[in-house]
C-alpha positions in Angstrom: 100.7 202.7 114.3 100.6 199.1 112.7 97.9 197.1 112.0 96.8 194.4 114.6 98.2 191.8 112.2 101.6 193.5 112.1 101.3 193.7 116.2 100.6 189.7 116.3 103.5 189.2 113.6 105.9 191.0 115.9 104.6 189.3 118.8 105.3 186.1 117.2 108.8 187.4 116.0 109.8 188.1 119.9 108.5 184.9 120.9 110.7 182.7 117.8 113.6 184.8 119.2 113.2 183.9 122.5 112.8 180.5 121.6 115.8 180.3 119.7 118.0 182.3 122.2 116.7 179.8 124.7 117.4 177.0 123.4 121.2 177.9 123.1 121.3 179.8 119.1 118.4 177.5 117.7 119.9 174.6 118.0 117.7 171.8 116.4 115.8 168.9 118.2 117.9 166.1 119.5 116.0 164.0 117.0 117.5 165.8 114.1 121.2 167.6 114.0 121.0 171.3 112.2 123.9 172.5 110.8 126.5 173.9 112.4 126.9 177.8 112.0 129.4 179.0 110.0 131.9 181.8 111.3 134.5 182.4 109.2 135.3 182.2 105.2 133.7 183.0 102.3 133.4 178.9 102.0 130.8 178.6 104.8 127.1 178.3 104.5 124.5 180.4 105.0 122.0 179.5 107.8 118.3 179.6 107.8 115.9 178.5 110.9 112.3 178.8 110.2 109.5 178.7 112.5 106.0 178.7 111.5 103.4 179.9 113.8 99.4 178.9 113.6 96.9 180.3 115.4 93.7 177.8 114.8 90.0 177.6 115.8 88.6 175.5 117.9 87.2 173.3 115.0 91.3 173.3 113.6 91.2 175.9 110.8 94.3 177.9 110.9 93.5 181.9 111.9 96.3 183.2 110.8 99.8 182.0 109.6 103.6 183.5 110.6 106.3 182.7 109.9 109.7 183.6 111.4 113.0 183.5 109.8 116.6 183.6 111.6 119.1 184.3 108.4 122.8 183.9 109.8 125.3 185.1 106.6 128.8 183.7 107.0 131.7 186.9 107.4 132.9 186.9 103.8 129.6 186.0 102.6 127.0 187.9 100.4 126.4 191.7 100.7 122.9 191.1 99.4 120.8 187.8 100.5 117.6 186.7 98.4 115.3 184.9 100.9 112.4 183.4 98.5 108.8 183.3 99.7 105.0 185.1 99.9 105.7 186.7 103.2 102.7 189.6 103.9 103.9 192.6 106.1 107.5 191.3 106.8 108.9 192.7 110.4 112.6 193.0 111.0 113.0 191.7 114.4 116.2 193.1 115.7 116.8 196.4 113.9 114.8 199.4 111.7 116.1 198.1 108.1 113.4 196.7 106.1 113.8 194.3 103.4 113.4 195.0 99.3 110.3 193.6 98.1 110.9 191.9 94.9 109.0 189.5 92.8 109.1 185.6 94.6 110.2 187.0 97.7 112.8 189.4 99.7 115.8 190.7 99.6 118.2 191.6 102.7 121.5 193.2 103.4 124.6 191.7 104.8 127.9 193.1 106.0 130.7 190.9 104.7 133.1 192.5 106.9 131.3 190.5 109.7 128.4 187.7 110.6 125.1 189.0 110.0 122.1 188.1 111.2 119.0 188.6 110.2 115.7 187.9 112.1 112.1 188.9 110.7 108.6 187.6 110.4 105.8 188.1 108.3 102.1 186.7 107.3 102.2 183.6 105.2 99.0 182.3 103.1 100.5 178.7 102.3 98.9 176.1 103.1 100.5 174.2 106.7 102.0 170.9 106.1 99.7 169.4 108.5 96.1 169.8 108.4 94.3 169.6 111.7 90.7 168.3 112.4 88.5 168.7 115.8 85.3 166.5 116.6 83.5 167.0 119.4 81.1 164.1 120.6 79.4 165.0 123.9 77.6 162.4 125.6 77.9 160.2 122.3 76.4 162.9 120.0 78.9 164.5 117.8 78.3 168.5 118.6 79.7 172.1 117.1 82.4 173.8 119.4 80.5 176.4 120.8 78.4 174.0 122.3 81.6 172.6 124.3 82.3 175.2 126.7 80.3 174.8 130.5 78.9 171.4 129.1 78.2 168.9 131.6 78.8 164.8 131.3 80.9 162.8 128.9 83.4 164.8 126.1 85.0 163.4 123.5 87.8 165.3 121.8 89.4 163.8 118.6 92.4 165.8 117.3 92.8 164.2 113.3 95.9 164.7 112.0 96.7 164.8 107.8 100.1 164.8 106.2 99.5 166.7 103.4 103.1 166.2 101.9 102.0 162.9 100.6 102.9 162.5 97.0 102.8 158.9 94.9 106.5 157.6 94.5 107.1 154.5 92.2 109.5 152.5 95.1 111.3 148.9 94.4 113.0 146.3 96.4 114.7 143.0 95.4 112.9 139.6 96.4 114.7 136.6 96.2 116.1 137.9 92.9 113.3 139.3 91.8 112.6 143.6 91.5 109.4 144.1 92.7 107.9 147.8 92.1 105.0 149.0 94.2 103.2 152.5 93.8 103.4 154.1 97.2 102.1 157.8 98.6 105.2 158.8 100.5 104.7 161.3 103.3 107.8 164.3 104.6 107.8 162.2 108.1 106.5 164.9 111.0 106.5 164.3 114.5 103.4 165.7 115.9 103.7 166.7 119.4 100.6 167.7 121.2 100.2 169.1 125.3 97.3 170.4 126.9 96.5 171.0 130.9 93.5 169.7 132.5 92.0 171.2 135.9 91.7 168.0 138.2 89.5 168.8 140.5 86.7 169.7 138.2 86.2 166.3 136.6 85.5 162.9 137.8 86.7 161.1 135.1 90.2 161.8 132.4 91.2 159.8 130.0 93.8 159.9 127.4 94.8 156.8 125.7 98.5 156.8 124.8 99.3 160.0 126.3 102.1 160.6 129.1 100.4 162.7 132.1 102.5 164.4 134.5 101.2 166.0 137.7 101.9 169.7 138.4 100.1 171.1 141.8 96.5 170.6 140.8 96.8 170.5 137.2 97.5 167.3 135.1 100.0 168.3 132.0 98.3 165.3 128.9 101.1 165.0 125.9 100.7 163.0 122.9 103.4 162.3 120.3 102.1 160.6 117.0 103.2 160.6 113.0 100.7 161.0 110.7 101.4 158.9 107.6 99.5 160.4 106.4 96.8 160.3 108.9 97.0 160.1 112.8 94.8 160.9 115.6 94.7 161.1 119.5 91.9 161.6 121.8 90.9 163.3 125.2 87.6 162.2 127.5 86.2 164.8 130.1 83.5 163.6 132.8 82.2 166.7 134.6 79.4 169.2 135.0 81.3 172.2 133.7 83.5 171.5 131.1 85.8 173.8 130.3 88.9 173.0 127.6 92.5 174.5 127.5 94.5 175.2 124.7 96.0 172.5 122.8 99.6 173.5 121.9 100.6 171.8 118.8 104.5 171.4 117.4 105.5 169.6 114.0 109.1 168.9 113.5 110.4 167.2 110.3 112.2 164.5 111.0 112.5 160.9 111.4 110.7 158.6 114.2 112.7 159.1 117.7 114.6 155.5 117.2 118.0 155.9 116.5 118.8 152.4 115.6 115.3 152.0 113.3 117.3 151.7 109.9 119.4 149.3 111.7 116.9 147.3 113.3 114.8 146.6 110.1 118.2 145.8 107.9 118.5 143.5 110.8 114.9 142.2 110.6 114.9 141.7 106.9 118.3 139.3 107.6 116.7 137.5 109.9 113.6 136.6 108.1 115.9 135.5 104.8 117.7 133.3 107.0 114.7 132.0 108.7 112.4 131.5 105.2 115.7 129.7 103.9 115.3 127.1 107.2 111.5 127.0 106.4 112.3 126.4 103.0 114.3 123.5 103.9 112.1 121.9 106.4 109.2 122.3 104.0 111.7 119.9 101.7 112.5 117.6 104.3 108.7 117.5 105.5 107.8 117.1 102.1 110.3 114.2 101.0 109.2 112.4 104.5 105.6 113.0 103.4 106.4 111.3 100.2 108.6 108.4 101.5 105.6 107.4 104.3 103.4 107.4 101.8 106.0 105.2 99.7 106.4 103.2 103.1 102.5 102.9 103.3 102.5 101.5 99.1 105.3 98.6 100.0 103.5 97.5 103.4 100.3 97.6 100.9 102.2 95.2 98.9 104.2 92.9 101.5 100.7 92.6 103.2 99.2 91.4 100.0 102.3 89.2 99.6 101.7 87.5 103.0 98.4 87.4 102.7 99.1 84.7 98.9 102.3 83.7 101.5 99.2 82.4 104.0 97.0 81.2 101.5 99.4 79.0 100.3 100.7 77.6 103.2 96.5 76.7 104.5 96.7 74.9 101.5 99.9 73.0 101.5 99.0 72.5 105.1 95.3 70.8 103.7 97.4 68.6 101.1 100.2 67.4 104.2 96.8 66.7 106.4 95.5 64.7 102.7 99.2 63.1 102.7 98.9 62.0 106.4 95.6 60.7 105.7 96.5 58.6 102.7 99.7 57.3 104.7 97.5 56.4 108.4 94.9 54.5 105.7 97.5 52.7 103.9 99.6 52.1 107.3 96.2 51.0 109.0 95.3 48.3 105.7 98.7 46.3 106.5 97.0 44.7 109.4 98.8 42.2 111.6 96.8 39.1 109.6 97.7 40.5 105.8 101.5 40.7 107.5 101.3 36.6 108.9 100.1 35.7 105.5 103.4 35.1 103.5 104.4 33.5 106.5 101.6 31.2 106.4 102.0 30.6 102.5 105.7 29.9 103.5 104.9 27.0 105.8 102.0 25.6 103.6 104.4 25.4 100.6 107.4 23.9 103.0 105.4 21.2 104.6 103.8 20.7 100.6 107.1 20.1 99.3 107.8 17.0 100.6 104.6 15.3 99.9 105.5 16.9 96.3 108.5 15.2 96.5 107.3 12.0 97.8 104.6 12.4 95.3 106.8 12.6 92.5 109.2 9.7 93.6 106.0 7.5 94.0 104.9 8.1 90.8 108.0 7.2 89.2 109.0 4.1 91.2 105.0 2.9 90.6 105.4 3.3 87.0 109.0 2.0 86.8 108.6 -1.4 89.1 105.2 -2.0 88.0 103.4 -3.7 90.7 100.2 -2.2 89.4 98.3 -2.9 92.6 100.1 -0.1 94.7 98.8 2.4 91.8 95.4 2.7 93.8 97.4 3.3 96.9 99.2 6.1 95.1 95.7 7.7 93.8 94.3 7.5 97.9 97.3 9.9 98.6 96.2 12.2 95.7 93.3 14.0 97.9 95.4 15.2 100.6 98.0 16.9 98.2 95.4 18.5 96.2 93.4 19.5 99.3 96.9 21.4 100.2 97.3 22.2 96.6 93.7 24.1 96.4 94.6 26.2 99.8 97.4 27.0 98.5 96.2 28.8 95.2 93.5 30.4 97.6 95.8 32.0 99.7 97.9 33.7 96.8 95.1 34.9 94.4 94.3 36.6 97.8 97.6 37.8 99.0 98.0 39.0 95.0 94.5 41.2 95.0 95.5 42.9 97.9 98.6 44.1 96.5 97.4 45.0 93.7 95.3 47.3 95.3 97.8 48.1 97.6 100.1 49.1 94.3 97.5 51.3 93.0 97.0 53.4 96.5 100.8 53.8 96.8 100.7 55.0 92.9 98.5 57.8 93.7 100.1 58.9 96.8 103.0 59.0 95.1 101.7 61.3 92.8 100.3 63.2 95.3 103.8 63.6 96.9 105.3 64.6 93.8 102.5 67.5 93.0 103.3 68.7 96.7 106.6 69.1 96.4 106.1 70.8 93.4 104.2 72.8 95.3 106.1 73.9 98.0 108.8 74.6 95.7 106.5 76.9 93.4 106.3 79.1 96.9 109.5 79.0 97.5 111.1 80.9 94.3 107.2 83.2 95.1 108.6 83.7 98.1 112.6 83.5 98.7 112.3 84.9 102.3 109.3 82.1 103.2 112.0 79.3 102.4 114.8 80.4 105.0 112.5 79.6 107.5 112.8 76.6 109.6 109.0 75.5 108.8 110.3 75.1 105.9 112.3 73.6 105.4 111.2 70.9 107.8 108.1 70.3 105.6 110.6 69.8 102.2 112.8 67.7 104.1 109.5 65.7 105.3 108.1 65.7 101.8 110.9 64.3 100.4 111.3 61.4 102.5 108.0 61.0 102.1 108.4 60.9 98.3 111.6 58.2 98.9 109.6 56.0 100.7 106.6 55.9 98.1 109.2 55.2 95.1 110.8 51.9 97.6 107.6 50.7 97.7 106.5 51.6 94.2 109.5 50.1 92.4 111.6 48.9 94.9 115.1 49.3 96.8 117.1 49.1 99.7 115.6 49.9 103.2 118.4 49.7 106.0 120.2 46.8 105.0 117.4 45.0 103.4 116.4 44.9 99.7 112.9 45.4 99.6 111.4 44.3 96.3 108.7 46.3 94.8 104.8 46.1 95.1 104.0 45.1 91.5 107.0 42.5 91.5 105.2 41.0 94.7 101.6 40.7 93.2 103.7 39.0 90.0 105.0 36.6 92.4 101.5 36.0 94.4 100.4 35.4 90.8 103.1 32.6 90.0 102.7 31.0 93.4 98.2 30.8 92.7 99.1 29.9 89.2 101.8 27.0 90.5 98.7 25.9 93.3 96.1 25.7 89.8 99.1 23.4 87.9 99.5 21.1 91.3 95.8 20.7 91.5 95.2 19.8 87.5 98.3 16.9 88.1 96.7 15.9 91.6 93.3 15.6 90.3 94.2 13.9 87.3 96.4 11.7 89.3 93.5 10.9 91.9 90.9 10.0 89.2 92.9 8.3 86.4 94.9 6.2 88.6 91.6 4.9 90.6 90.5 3.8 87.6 93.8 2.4 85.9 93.4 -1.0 83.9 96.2 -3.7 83.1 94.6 -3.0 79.4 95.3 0.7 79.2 98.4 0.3 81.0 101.0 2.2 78.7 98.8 5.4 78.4 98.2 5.8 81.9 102.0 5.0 82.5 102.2 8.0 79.9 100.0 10.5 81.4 102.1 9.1 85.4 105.2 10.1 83.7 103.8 13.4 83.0 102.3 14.1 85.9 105.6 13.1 87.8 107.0 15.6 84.6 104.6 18.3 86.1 105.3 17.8 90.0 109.2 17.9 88.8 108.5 21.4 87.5 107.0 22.6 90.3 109.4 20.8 92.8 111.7 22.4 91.3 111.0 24.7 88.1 110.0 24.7 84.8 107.8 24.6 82.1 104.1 23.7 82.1 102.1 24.1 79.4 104.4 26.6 77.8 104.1 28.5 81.2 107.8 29.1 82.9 106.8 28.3 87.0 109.5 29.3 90.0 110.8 26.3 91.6 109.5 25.5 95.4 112.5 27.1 97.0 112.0 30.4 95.0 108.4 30.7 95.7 109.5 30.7 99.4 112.3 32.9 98.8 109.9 35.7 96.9 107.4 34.5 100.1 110.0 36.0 102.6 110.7 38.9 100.6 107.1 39.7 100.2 106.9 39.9 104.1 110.1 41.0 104.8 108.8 44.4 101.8 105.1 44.0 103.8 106.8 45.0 107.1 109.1 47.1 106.0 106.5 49.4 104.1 104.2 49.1 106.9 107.1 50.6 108.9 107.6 53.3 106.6 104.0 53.8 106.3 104.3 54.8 110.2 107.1 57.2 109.8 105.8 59.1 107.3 102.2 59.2 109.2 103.6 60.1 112.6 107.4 60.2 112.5 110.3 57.9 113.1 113.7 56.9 112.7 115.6 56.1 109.2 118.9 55.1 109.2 119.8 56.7 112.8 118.6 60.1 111.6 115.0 61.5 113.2 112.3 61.5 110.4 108.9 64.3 111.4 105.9 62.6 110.6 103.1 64.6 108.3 101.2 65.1 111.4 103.9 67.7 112.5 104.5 68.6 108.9 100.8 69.8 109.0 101.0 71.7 112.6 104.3 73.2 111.4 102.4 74.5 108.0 99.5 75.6 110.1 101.9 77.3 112.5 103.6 79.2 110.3 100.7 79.8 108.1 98.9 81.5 111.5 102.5 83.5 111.9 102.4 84.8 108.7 98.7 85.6 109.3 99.8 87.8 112.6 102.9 89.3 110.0 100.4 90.0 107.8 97.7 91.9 110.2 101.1 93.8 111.1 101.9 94.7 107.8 98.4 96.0 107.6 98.7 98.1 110.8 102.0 99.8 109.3 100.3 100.3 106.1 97.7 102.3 108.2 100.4 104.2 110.5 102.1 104.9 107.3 99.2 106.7 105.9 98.2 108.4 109.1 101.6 109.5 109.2 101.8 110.6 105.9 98.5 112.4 106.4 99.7 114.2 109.4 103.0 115.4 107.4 101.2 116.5 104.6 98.9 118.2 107.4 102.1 120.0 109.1 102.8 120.9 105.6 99.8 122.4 104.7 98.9 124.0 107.8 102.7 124.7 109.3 105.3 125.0 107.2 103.7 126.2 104.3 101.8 128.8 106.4 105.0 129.8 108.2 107.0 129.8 104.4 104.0 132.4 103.4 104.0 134.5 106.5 107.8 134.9 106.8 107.4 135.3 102.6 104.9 138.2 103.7 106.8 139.4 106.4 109.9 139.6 104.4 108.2 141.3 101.7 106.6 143.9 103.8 109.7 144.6 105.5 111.9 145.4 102.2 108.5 147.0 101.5 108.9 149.1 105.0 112.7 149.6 104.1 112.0 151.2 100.5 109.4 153.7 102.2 111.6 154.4 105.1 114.4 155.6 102.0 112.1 157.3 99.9 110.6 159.4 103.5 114.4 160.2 104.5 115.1 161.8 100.8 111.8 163.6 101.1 112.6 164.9 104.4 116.4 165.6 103.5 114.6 167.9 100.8 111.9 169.3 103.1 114.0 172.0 105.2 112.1 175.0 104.4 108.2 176.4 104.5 108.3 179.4 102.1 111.9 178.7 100.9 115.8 179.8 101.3 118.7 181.7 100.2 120.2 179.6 97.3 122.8 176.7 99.0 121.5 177.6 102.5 121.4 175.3 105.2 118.1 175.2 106.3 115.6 173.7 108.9 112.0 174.2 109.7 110.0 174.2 113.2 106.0 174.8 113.5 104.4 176.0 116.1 100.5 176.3 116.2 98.1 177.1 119.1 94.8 175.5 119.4 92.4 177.6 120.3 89.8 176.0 123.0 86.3 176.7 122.7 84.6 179.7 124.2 80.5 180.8 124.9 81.7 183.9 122.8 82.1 181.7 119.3 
């Protein structure tokens, strides 16, 4: 008789043959082609299926270990096959033959004549590729297994999976150019399959996260499917009052997660996120340049504002010096009063109606002095007091009239100067400002300055106004001057006609004949020009022509005086007074007030728009550019490991080994025992 450990090895043998005869000649998972069996030629392979079979506790230590082999030699193959391993008590599973034991494992016989097959089992003391771990927490508390079975209230069942094939692999993977090496423990991929049955009408409550259930009369079939890399785990809850487990059937297959297309899909993910971290890279760029330019934007409104800000300043003041201007020209306009414009007419008339009493004077004297009836020389000196009576309003009026221009030559000399310093002004903004001077305002206040500034030099040297030639205001006060200095000459003759001639005695005769000729002399030069007393005097006729003149200039300055103040007409073209010449400065100076406080207000949108770019940046692109970076990197990452597990697992197709250049492919099997009230 065997021992009971040979009787559970056979056991197992029967069962892997019945699994592999029912499952049409061992063919492999669908998740993982085997080879295809040889037949005929000493060329073909020699097949190897392995199955490992576990009994294990209830706490997951494995009872006992078999393993059983299914060796299929080609016809025309070997005669003798070497099958390495530590296989205890080996069973030949279809026939009486029994293998040579020799050292590292066994050796079979083949017939080369035709296919052999070989079937046997045996005890293995390897280690299982998968460690398995049971925890039992009942009612929270974590408890041994024997405590398990007939328990009433909540159970916890944790099944902890460990790939022990994990070994450290140095893996790489190219990175935008640059080989990147990473230190990884690569696992032999296992699928883990796990099934139990639960009794369904002895609990109120099942649960089992991530399982499929399917119903079967009153029993609920609970599968799990995981891949410990290298650790996994999956959990079953009972609610009852007599708990009772079942067995927990385990199978590990070798082989690759069930998705066809997962090589495929990640080669297609890793594309995907280079093409898209190239797009982030380039809107990060153009987020970055538009960043920068608003931020430039913000920096040139900074400066325009500035700009328009001096711009205003300067126009407030040019609009204070037109207001000065206007002031001046309304004073100087308002000083020319009707009465100071009458006076060279008066002077006019008071000359005219003098000259002939001059005349008549002067003719007197001389026919007196040449007939010599001296008793008409007193009749001559009672005329005397009239003419010097005219004589001495005469030189009144001018020393007046000639004052008043004078002061009248010194205003216009300053606002002269002040119209020259404001057009030097406004042409100092101008080449400050070459955008200010296209404008209208403008160029309305130059063209009003400058007429302005004509007007000023008419009256300060003279020139023609219309078709008049208007002599200038210092040339006037010069002739006031003559005419009061011609009034002081008439009165010296008249009075020293009236008291020498009273007085006259047929004794004295010749010298006051003399002194008659000379005053007749005198009147002469006055009648009609001269000299007196070294002293050249205008004739009559030209003191009334400079007279005319003088009011003809008076008028026309007091009409210029007006256009400048508050507009006009000059030589059929329309003239803008200084009073719109100030509106229009203090217009445009309040537009370019508004253009400034817009300027300001893009300035601010600038920088609030560079801010929220630089936010996007920092918080969007930049983030997405690092997470696709990341994602990128732990996808080639994903892709090396995914290589590096399908070389381990195209090298992991045996437990305890194979014949040399077998095809070979392993299975395991293992039974978890559920707990009992005999442990």
């Amino acid at each position: 008789m065997r021992n009971p450990t040979a009787k559970i090895t056979a056991a197992f043998g029967v069962l892997a043959l019945l699994l592999l005869c029912s499952t049409g000649m061992a063919q492999p998972a669908p998740t993982t082609p085997g080879p295809a069996p040889a037949t005929t030629g000493s060329n073909g392979r020699i097949q190897e299926y392995e199955t490992v079979f576990s009994v294990l506790s209830p706490d997951g230590i494995p009872q006992s270990v078999t393993v059983v082999d299914w060796i299929r030699v080609p016809q025309g193959g070997l005669a003798s096959v070497f099958d390495p391993g530590d296989i205890q008590d080996p069973v030949n599973l279809r026939n009486a033959e029994l293998p040579e034991v020799v050292p590292g494992g066994l050796r079979w016989s083949a017939d080369p004549t035709r296919i052999t097959d070989i079937n046997y089992s045996g005890a293995s003391r390897k280690e299982l590729p998968i460690g398995v771990k049971v925890t039992y927490r009942l009612n929270g508390q974590v408890v041994p297994s024997s405590a398990v079975s007939g328990s009433s209230g909540r159970l916890e069942v944790t099944l902890a999976f460990t790939n022990r094939t994990a070994r450290e692999e140095i893996l790489s993977y190219n990175l935008r150019g640059e080989n990147i090496t990473f230190a990884e423990n690569v696992c032999v991929p296992m699928i883990v399959q796990v099934s139990t049955e639960v009794a369904l009408p002895e609990y109120r409550g099942i649960e089992a996260p991530d399982a499929t259930t399917v119903l079967a009369g009153k029993s609920l079939n609970i599968s799990w499917m995981t891949m410990p890399s290298p650790d996994a785990s999956c959990t079953l809850v009972l609610e009852g009052d007599n708990i009772n487990l079942s067995d927990f059937d385990i199978t590990v297959i070798p082989s690759m997660p069930p998705i066809p297309e997962l090589e495929e899909l990640l080669d297609t993910t890793i594309d995907a996120l280079g093409e898209l971290e190239s797009g982030v890279d380039l809107l990060d760029s153009a987020v970055l340049q538009a960043a920068s330019g608003a931020e430039m934007l913000a920096d040139g409104q900074k400066q325009v504002a500035e700009g328009m800000r001096a711009v205003e300043a300067g126009l407030s003041d040019l609009a204070k010096l037109a207001d000065g201007h206007w002031t001046i020209a309304k004073s100087m306009n308002d000083a020319i009063t009707p009465e100071s414009l009458d006076e060279p007419g008066q002077f006019i008339e008071l000359v005219e109606a003098a000259k002939p009493l001059l005349v008549n004077l002067s003719d007197g004297i001389s026919a007196i002095m040449s007939a010599i009836p001296m008793d008409e020389l007193g009749q001559v000196a009672e005329f005397a007091p009239k003419l010097l009576e005219e004589a001495t309003d005469l030189n009144e009026r001018a020393q007046k009239v000639s004052k008043g221009l004078s002061r009248q030559s010194q205003t216009i000399s300053q606002a002269r100067t002040a119209s020259t310093q404001s057009l030097a002004a406004l042409q100092e903004l101008a080449d400050s400002n070459p955008g200010i001077a296209e404008s209208p305002q403008f160029k309305k206040v130059e063209s009003s300055l400058k007429k302005q500034n004509s007007l000023l030099d008419t009256a300060a040297t003279g020139g023609r106004v219309g078709l008049l030639q208007t002599p200038s205001i210092n040339e006037l006060a010069e002739d006031a001057k003559s005419i009061a200095a011609t009034g002081s000459r008439v009165k010296i003759v008249v009075t020293l006609a009236s008291s020498q001639l009273k007085e006259v005695s047929f004794d004295s005769i010749d010298e006051y004949a003399a002194q008659a000729m000379e005053a007749a002399d005198l009147l002469n030069a006055l009648l009609y020009g001269g000299v007196v007393q070294d002293h050249e005097v205008p004739s009559i006729d030209q003191i009334c022509d400079g007279l005319r003149t003088l009011d003809q200039g008076l008028r026309d300055l007091k009409t210029g005086l007006g256009i400048l103040a508050e507009g006009g007409s000059v030589e059929g073209r329309d003239v803008p007074g200084l009073d719109t010449s100030v509106a229009g400065l203090e217009g445009l100076a309040g537009g370019v007030s508004q253009l400034s406080g817009g300027m300001a207000d893009i300035e601010a949108g600038s920088h609030e728009l560079a801010f929220g770019l630089e936010r996007i940046r920092n918080e969007g692109t930049c983030e997405m550019k690092k997470g696709i970076g990341d994602g990128l990197a732990d996808a080639l990452k994903s892709k090396a490991q995914l290589v590096a597990m399908k070389v381990r697992l195209d090298q992991y197709d045996a437990f305890e080994g194979k014949p040399a250049g077998a095809a070979s492919e392993v299975r395991f099997l293992m039974k978890l025992k559920a707990p009992s009230h005999k442990e």
